[in-house]
C-alpha positions as CSV (number, residue, x, y, z in Angstrom):
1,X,46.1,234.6,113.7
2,X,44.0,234.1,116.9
3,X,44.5,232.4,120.0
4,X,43.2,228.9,118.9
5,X,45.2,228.8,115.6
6,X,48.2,229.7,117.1
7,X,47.5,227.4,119.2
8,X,47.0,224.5,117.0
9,X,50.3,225.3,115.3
10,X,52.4,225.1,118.7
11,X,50.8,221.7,118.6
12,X,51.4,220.7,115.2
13,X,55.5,221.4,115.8
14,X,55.5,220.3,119.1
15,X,54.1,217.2,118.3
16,X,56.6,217.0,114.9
17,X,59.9,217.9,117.0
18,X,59.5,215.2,119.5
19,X,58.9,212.6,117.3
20,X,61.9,213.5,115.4
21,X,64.2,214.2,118.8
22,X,66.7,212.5,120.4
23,X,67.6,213.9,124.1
24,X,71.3,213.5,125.0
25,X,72.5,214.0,128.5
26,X,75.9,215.8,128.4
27,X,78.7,215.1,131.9
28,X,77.7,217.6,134.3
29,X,80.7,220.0,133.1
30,X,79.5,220.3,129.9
31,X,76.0,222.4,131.5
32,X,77.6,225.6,131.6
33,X,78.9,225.8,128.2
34,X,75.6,224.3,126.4
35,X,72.3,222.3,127.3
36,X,72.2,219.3,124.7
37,X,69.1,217.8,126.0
38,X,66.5,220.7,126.3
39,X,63.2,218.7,127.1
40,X,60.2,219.3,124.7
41,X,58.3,221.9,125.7
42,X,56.4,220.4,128.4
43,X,52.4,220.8,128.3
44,X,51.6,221.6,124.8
45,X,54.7,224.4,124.4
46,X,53.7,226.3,127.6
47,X,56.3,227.5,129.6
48,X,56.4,228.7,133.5
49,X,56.5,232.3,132.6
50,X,53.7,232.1,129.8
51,X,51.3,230.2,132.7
52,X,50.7,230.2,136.3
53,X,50.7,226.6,137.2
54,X,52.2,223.3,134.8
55,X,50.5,220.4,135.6
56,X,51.0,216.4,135.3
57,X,49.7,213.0,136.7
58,X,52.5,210.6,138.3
59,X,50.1,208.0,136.7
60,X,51.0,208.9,132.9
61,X,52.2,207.0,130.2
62,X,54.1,209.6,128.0
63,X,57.4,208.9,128.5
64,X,60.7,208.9,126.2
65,X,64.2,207.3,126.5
66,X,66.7,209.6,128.9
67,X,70.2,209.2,127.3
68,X,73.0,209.6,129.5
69,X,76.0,209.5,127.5
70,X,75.8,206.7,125.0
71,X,73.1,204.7,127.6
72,X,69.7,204.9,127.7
73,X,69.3,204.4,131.6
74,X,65.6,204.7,131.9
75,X,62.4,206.7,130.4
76,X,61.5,210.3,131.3
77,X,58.3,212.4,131.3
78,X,58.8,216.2,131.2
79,X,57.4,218.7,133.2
80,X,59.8,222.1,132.9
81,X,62.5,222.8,131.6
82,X,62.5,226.4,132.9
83,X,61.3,228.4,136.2
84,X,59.7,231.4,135.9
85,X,62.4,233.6,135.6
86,X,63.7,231.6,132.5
87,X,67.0,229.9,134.6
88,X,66.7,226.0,133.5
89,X,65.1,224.2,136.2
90,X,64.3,220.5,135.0
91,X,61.5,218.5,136.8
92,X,59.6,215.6,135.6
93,X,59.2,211.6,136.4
94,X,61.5,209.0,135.6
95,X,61.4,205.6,135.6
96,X,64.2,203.0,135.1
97,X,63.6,199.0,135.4
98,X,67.0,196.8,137.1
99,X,70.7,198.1,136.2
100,X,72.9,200.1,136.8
101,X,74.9,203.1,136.2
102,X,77.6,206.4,136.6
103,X,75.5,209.2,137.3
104,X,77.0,213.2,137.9
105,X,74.5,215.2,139.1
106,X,74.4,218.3,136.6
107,X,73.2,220.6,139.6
108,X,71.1,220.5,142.8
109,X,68.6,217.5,142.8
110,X,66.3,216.8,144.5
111,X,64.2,213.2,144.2
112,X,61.1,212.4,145.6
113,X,60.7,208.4,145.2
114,X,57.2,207.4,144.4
115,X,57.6,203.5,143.9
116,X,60.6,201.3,144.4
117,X,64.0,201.8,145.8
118,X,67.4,203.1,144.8
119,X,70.9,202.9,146.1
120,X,73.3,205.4,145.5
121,X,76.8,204.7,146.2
122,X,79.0,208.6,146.6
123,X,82.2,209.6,145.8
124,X,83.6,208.9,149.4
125,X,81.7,205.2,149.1
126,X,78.7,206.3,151.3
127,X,75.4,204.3,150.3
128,X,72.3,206.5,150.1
129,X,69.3,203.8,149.8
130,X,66.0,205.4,148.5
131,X,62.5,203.6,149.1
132,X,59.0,204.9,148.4
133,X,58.2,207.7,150.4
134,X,61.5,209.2,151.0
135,X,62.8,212.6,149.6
136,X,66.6,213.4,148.9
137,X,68.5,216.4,147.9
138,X,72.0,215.9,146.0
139,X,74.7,219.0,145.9
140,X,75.4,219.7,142.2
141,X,79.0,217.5,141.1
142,X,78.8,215.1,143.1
143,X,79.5,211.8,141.3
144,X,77.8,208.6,141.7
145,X,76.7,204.9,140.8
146,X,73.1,204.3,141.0
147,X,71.7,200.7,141.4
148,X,67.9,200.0,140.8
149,X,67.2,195.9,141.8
150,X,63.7,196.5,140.8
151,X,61.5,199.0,139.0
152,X,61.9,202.4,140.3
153,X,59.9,205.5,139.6
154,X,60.9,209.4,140.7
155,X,59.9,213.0,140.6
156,X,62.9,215.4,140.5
157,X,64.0,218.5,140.2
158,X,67.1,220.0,139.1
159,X,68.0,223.6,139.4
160,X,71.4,225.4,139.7
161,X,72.7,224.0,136.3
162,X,74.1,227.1,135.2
């Protein structure tokens, strides 16, 4: 088999799986036993250890529901789902229009806001508020209630799961 069909048949059951998947967020102490919600793999099955460089466009359209719990609290797009040495590292954009909800982090995050804004309310009732522009790093555990008045789109990363 050569480089382009193998190729076209990473595509074939990528393509396949993520029209038959459903992604489920699991509470933050579930992470260290299992990962329910491994993203598709991102870029046409690539990985970071099979490529030098992943690549996306904060402009995209190719999104799918994020399910936290029961909830669907806003769309994702996937960039990784591993770093190079193979520990999960999640990054991608996410977008979620008004409401809001209980949110654990599942490990170190850290969010980049590229349109709207976001308030966070902490365990100890601190209010984090997020606009465009600003970049925020979250300690893994910490729980939360997130509140979106309007649209609001993000770049994360989370790393540290395990």
């Amino acid at each position: 088999m050569d480089r382009i069909d193998l190729y076209l048949l990473v595509n074939r059951v990528y393509i396949k799986l993520k029209n038959e998947a459903k992604h489920v967020v699991p509470k933050a102490e579930d992470w260290r036993t299992r990962v329910q919600f491994p993203p598709p793999p991102p870029n046409k099955g690539y990985k970071m250890k099979d490529v030098n460089y992943l690549k996306t466009n904060n402009k995209t359209e190719k999104y799918e529901p994020f399910i936290l719990g029961e909830k669907e609290v806003g769309q994702v797009h996937w960039l990784t789902d591993k770093d190079s040495s193979g520990k999960t590292t999640y990054s991608g954009l996410w977008k979620c229009s008004s409401m809001t909800f209980e949110y654990e982090f599942p490990g170190d995050e850290i969010i980049y806001c590229i349109e709207g804004s976001l308030i966070i309310k902490i365990e100890n009732n601190e209010e984090i508020i997020i606009n465009e522009g600003d970049i925020v790093s979250f300690k893994k555990g910490i729980k939360s209630t997130w509140t979106i008045k309007e649209s609001f789109k993000k770049f994360f990363v989370i790393h540290n799961i395990e």
